[in-house]
C-alpha positions as CSV (number, residue, x, y, z in Angstrom):
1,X,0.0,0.0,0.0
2,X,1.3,3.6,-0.4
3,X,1.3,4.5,2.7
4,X,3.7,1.8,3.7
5,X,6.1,2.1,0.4
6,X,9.0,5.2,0.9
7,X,9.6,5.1,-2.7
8,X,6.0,5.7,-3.7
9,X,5.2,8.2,-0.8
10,X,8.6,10.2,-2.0
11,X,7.0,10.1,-5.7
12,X,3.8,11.5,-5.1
13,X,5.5,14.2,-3.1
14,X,8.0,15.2,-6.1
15,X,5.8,14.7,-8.5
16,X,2.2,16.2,-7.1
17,X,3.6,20.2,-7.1
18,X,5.2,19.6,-10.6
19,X,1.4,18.3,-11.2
20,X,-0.5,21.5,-9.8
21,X,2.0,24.2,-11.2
22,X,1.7,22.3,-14.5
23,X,-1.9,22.5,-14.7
24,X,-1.3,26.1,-13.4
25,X,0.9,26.8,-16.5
26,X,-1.6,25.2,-18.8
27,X,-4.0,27.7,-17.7
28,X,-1.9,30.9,-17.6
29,X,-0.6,29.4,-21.5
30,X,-4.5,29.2,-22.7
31,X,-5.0,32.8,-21.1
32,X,-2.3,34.0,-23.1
33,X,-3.0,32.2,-26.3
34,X,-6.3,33.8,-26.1
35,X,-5.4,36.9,-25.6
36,X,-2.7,36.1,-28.9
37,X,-5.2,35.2,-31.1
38,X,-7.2,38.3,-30.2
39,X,-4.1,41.0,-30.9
40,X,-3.7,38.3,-33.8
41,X,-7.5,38.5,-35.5
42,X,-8.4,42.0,-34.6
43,X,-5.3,44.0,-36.2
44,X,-5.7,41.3,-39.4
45,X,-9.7,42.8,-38.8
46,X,-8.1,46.5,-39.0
47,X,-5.5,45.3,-42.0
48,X,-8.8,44.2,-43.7
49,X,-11.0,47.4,-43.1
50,X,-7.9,49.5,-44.1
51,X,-7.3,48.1,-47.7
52,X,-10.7,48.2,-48.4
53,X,-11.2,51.5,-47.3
54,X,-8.2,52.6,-49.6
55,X,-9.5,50.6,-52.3
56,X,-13.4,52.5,-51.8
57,X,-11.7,55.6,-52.1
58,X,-9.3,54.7,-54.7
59,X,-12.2,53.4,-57.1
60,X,-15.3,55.3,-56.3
61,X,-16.5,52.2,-54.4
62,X,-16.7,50.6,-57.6
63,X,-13.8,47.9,-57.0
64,X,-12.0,46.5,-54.9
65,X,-8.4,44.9,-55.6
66,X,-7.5,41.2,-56.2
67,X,-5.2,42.2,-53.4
68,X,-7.6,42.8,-51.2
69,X,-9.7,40.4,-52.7
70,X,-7.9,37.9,-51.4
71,X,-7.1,39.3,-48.0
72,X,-10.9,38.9,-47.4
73,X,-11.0,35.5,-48.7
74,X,-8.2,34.3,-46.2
75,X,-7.4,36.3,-43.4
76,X,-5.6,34.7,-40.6
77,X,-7.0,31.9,-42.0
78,X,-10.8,32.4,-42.3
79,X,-13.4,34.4,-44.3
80,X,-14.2,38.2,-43.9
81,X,-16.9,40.0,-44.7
82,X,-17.7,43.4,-45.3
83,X,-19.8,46.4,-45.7
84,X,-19.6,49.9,-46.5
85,X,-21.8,53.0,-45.4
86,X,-21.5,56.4,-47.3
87,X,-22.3,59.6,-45.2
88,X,-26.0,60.1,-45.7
89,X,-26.2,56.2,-44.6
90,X,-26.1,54.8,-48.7
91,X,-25.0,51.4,-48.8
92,X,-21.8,51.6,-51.4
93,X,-20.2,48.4,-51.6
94,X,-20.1,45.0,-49.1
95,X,-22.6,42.5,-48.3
96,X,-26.2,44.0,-47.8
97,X,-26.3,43.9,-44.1
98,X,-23.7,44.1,-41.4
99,X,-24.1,42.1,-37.7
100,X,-24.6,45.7,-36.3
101,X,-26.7,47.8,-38.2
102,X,-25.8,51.9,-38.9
103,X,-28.0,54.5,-39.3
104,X,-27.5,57.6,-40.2
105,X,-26.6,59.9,-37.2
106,X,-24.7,57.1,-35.2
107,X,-22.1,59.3,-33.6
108,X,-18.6,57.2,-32.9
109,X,-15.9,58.9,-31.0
110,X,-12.8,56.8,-31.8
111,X,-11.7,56.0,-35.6
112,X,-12.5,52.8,-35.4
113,X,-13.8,49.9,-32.9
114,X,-13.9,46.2,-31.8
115,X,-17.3,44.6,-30.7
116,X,-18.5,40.8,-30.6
117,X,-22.1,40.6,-32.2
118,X,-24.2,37.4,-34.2
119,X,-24.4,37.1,-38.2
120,X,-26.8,34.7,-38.6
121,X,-26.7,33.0,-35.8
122,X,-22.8,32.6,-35.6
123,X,-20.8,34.5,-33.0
124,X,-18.5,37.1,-34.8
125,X,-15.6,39.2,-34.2
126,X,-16.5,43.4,-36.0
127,X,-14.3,46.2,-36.4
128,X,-16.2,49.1,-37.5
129,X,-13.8,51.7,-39.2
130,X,-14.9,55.7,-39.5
131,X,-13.0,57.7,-42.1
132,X,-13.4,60.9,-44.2
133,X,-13.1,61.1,-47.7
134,X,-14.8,61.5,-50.9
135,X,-15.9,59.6,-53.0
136,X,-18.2,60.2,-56.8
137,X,-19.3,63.5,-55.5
138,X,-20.0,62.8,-51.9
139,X,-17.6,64.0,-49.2
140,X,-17.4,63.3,-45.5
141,X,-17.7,59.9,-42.7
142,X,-17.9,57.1,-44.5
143,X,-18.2,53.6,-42.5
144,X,-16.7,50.3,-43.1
145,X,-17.5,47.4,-41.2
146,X,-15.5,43.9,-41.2
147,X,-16.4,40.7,-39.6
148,X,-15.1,37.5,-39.1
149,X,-16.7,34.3,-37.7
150,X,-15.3,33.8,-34.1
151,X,-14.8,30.2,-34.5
152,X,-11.9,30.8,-36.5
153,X,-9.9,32.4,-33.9
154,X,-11.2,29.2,-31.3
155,X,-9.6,27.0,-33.5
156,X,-6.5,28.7,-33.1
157,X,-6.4,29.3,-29.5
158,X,-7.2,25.5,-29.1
159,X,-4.5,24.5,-31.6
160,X,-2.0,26.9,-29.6
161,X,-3.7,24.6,-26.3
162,X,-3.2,21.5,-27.8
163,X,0.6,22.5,-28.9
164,X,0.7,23.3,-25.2
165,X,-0.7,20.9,-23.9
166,X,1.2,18.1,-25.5
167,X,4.9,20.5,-24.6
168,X,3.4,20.0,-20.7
169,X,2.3,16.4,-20.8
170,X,6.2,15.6,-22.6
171,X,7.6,17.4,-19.5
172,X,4.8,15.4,-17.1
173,X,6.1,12.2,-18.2
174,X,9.8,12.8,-18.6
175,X,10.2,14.3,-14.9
176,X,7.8,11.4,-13.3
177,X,10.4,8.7,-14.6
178,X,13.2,10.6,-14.0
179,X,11.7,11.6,-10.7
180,X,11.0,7.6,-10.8
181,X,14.1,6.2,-11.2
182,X,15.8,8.7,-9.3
183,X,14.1,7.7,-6.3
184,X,15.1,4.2,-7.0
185,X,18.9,5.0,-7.3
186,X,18.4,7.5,-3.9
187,X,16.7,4.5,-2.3
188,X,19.3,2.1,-3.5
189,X,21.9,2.3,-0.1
190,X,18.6,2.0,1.9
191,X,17.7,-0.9,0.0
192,X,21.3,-2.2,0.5
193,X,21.3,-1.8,4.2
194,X,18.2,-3.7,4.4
195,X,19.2,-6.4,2.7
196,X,22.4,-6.5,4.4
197,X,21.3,-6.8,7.4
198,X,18.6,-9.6,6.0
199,X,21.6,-11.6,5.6
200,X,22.8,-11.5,9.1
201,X,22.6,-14.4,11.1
202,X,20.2,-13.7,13.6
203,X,23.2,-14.5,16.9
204,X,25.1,-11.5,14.7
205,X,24.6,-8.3,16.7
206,X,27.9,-6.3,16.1
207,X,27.3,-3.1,15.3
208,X,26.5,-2.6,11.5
209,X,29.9,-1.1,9.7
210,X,28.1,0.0,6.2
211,X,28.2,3.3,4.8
212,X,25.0,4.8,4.5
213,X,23.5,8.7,3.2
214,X,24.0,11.2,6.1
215,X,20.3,11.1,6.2
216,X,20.2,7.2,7.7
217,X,22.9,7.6,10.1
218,X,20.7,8.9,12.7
219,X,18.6,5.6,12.6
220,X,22.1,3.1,12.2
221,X,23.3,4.7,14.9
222,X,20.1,4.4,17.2
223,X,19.8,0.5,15.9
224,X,24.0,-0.2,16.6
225,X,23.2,1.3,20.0
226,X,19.8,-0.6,20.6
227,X,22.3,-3.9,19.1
228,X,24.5,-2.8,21.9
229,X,22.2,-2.9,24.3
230,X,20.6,-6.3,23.7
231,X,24.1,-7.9,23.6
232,X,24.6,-6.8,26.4
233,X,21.1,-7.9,28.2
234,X,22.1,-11.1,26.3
235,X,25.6,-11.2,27.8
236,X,24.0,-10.9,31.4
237,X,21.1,-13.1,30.7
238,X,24.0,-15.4,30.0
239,X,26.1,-14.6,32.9
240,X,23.1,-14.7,35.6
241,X,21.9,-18.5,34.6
242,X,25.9,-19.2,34.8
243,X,26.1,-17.7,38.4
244,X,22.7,-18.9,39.1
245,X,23.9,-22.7,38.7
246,X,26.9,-22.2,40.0
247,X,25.8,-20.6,43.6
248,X,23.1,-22.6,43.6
249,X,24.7,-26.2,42.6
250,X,26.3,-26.4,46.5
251,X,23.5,-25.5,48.3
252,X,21.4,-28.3,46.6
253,X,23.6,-30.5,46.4
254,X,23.6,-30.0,50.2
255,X,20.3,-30.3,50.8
256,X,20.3,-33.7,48.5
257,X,23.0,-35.0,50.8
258,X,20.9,-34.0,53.9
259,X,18.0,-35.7,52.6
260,X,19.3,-38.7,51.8
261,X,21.2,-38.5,55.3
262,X,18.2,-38.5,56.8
263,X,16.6,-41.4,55.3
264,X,19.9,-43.9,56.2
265,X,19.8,-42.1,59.9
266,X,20.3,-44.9,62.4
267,X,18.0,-43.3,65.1
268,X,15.2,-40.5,65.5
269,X,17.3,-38.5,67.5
270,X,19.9,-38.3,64.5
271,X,17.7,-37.7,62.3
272,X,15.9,-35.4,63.9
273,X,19.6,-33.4,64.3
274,X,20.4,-34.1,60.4
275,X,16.7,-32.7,59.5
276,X,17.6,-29.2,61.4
277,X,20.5,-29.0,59.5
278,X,18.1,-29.7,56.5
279,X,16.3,-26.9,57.5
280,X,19.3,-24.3,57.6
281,X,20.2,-25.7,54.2
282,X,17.1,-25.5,52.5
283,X,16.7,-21.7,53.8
284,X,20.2,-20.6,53.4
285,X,19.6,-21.6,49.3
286,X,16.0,-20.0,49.4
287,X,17.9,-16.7,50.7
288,X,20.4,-17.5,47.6
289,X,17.7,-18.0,45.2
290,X,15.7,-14.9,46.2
291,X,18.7,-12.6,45.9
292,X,19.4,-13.8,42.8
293,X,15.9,-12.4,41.6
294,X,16.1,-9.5,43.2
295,X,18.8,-9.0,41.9
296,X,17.8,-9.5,37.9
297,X,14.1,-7.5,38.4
298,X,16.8,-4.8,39.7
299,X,18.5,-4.8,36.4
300,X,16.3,-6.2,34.1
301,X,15.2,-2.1,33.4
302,X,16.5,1.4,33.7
303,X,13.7,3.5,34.9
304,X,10.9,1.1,36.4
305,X,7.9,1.7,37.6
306,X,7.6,4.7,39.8
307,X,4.8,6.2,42.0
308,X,5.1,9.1,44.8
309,X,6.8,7.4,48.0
310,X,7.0,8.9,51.6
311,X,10.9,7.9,51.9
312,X,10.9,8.9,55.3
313,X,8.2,6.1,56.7
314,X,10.0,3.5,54.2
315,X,13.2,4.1,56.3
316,X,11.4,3.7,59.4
317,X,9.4,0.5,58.5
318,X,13.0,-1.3,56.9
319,X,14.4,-0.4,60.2
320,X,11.9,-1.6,62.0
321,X,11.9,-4.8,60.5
322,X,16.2,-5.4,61.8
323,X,15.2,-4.6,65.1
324,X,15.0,-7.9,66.4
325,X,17.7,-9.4,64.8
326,X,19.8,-6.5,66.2
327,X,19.3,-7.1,69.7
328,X,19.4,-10.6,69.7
329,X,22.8,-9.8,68.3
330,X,23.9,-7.3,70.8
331,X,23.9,-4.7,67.9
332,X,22.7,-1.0,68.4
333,X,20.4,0.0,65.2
334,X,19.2,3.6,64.8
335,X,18.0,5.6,62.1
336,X,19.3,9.3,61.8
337,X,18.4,12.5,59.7
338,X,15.1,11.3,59.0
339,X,12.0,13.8,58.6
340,X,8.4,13.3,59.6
341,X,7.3,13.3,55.9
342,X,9.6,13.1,52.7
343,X,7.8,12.2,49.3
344,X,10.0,11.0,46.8
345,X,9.0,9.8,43.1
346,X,10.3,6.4,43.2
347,X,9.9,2.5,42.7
348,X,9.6,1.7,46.7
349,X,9.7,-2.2,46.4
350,X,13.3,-2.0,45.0
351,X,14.3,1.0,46.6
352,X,13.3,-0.9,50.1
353,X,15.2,-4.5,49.1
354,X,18.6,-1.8,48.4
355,X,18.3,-0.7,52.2
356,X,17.7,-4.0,53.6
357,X,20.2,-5.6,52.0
358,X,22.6,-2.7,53.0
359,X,21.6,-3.2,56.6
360,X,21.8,-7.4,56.2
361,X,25.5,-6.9,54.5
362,X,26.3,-5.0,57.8
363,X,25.3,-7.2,60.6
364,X,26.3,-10.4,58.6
365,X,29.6,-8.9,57.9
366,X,30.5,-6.5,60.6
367,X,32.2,-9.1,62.3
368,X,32.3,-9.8,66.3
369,X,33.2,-6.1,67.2
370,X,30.3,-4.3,65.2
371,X,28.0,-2.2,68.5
372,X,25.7,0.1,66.0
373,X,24.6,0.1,62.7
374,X,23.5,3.6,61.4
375,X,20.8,4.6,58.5
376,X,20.5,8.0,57.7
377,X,18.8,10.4,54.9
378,X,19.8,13.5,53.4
379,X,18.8,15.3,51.1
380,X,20.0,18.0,49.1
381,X,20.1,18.0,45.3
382,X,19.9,14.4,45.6
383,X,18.7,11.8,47.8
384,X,21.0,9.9,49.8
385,X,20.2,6.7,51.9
386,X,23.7,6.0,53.8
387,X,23.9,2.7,55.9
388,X,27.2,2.8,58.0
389,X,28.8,0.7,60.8
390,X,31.5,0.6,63.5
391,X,32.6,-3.3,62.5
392,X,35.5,-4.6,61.1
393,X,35.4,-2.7,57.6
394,X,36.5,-3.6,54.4
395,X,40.5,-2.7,52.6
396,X,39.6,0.2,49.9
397,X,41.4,-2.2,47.4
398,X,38.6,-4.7,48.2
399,X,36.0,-2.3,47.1
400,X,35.7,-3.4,43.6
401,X,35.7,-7.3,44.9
402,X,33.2,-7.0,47.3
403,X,30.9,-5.0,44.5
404,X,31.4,-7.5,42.0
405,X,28.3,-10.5,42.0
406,X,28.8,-12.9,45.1
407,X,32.4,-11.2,46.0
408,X,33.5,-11.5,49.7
409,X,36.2,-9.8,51.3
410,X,36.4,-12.9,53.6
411,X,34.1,-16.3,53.2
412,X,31.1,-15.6,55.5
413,X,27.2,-17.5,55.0
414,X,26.2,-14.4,52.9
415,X,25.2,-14.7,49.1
416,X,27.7,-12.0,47.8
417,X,24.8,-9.9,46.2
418,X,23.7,-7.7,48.9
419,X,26.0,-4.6,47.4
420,X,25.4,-6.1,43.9
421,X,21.4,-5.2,44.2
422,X,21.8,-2.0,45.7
423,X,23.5,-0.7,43.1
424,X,21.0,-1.9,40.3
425,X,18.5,-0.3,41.9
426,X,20.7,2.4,42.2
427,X,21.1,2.5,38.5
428,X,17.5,2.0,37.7
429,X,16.7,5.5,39.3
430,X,19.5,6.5,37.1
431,X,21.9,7.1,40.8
432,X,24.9,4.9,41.9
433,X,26.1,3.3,44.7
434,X,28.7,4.7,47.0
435,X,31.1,3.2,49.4
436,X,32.4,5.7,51.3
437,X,36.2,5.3,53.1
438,X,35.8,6.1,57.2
439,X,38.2,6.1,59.9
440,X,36.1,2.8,61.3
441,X,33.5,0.6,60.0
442,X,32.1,0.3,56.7
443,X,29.9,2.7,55.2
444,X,27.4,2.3,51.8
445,X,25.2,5.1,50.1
446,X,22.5,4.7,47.5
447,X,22.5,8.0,45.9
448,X,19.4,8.9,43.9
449,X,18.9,11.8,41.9
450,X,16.4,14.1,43.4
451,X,13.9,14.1,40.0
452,X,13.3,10.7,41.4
């Protein structure tokens, strides 16, 4: 359909103007070949009335010349009549009656005049002519009237159309297959990108190398960088279902041992024992496998869903929710900096997991001397959700291990992806993640920009 072919759509756009200042043309050409043909007829009309008038008065009105003879018989291509008045209204020489009538006593200002009348019946072109002379004795305004049938001159105008019309329609054709082809051969790199990248093996997402019109490059550039982008959500599909069955192959294999441990188990009380450590198992790879989705929904987009969040009470209710793990660890936890009321346009669910795996990653790794863990909120031109402790800290040159998926400073039970998910969602809001050097402790901030 045209409205899905370039080629066509680009035709009728070329080639529609050149189509309405054509037919604009045509018009203004049979304008002026009107107008022609009446300059044209009207001074062969005055030619006419002049030699006869000369001839009248050369002759007494007796005769007229074979000269003039045949002027009347073909002028401009047609017949024309005439008719002469003497002063007291005497018909002197002509055909009997002219398409207007004179009387004696019509008064004419100008020497002579153009008017369109009917000669039986047909439409016809009259010049009247006035002179004075004299002629056999009488002496004064003599009239001569010429007329020529009207269809003459419309066959000429519509010969000078046709002529015209033909020049236009050469023109018509020529540009619309010029225009044609030339929007083939303009097409032609389009048409050879497309069935490049046709050819590509569908695994094939390098960015495309060919040279195309600086038009195009706008739209290669957007596709190499959309190519980009899903090798790279490929690449870390990839990666995440190699890490996946690798961090999750122990823990199974672990609970499979268990299981069958339990079912050879010699007495209850053993197995009883075995099945607890069954349990720890079995939740321990839960924990894994729910990081591990967290972890993707974190990065699967940039720019989620968001909605209008009071940051302030989602602090409060994340703390709130450590509090009992804290004490039963000995472990101070307060929050710090944090308003009654702060809205915040935000995806809450994600921002939430960030915060409590910031808080988990500090009491699972502040090691036997962490007293307090710290959240706090600030919030200038961005928002900045800092979880900090007094514990055993981490070496600066461990900071890119530790971010890296499941990297430890030191083994511990932990998954490894606590840092990893905070700074996807981090980078979902379009922030980062932060870890900030102190003289004790370890200390993380998701920084969010304050748009969010």
């Amino acid at each position: 359909m045209m409205g899905h072919s370039l080629r066509q759509r680009l035709f009728v756009i070329i080639l529609v103007p050149l189509l309405v200042i054509s037919l604009i043309a045509g018009v203004w050409r049979l304008s002026e070949a009107r107008r022609t043909a009446q300059d044209l007829y009207d001074n062969a009309l005055l030619i006419t009335a002049l030699a006869v008038s000369r001839d009248v008065a050369l002759a007494d009105g007796d005769l007229i010349s074979s000269e003039t003879e045949a002027l009347l018989a073909d002028t401009a291509g047609g017949l024309v009549r005439y008719h002469v008045y003497a002063p007291d209204g005497v018909f002197v020489t002509g055909f009997a009656v002219p398409p207007v009538p004179i009387t004696a006593g019509t008064i004419q200002a100008e020497p002579y005049v153009f008017f369109d009348a009917t000669y039986k019946g047909r439409a016809v072109r009259v010049l009247r002519l006035k002179y004075v002379t004299q002629i056999d004795g009488f002496s004064g305004p003599f009239t001569v009237t010429v007329w020529q049938d009207q269809a003459v001159r419309q066959a000429f105008v519509q010969t000078l159309g046709y002529r015209a019309l033909a020049v236009i329609s050469v023109l018509i054709l020529t540009t619309a297959i010029v225009v044609w082809f030339g929007v083939n051969l303009g097409l032609k790199p389009l048409l050879d990108l497309e069935d490049a990248i046709s050819r590509r093996n569908p695994e094939d997402l390098s960015p495309i190398r060919r040279r195309v019109p600086i038009e195009t490059r706008g739209i290669v550039e957007r596709l190499n960088r959309l190519l980009g982008q899903v090798s790279q959500s490929m690449e870390a599909q990839a990666a995440f279902i190699s890490d996946a069955s690798h961090q999750l192959r122990n823990p199974l294999a672990g609970v499979r041992a268990l299981g069958e441990a339990i079912l050879t188990a010699r007495t209850l009380d053993v197995a009883k024992a075995r099945a607890g450590d069954l349990v720890t198992a079995a939740e321990r790879a839960g924990d894994l496998a729910e990081n591990l989705m967290t972890l993707e929904r974190a990065r699967a987009s940039v720019g989620g869903a968001t909605r209008s969040v009071d940051l302030a009470q989602l602090l409060r209710s994340t703390v709130a929710d450590f509090e009992g793990r804290a004490a039963r660890m000995g472990v101070r936890l307060v929050l710090a900096g944090v308003e009654d009321r702060m809205m915040a346009k935000l995806d809450g669910t994600m921002v939430q997991e960030a915060v409590k795996n910031l808080i988990d990653n500090a009491l699972l790794h502040g090691g036997a001397d962490l007293g307090a863990v710290s959240v706090s909120l600030h919030a200038g031109h961005e928002l900045r959700v800092t979880v900090a402790d007094d514990g055993r800290g981490v070496p600066r040159d461990d900071f890119p291990k530790i971010l890296a998926r499941f990297g430890q400073a030191d083994p511990s039970d932990g998954s490894g992806l606590g840092l990893s998910i905070a700074e996807a969602v981090a980078r979902r809001h379009g922030g980062a993640l932060t870890l900030d050097p102190v003289p004790q402790g370890f200390s993380a901030s998701l920084r969010l920009p304050r748009a969010a």
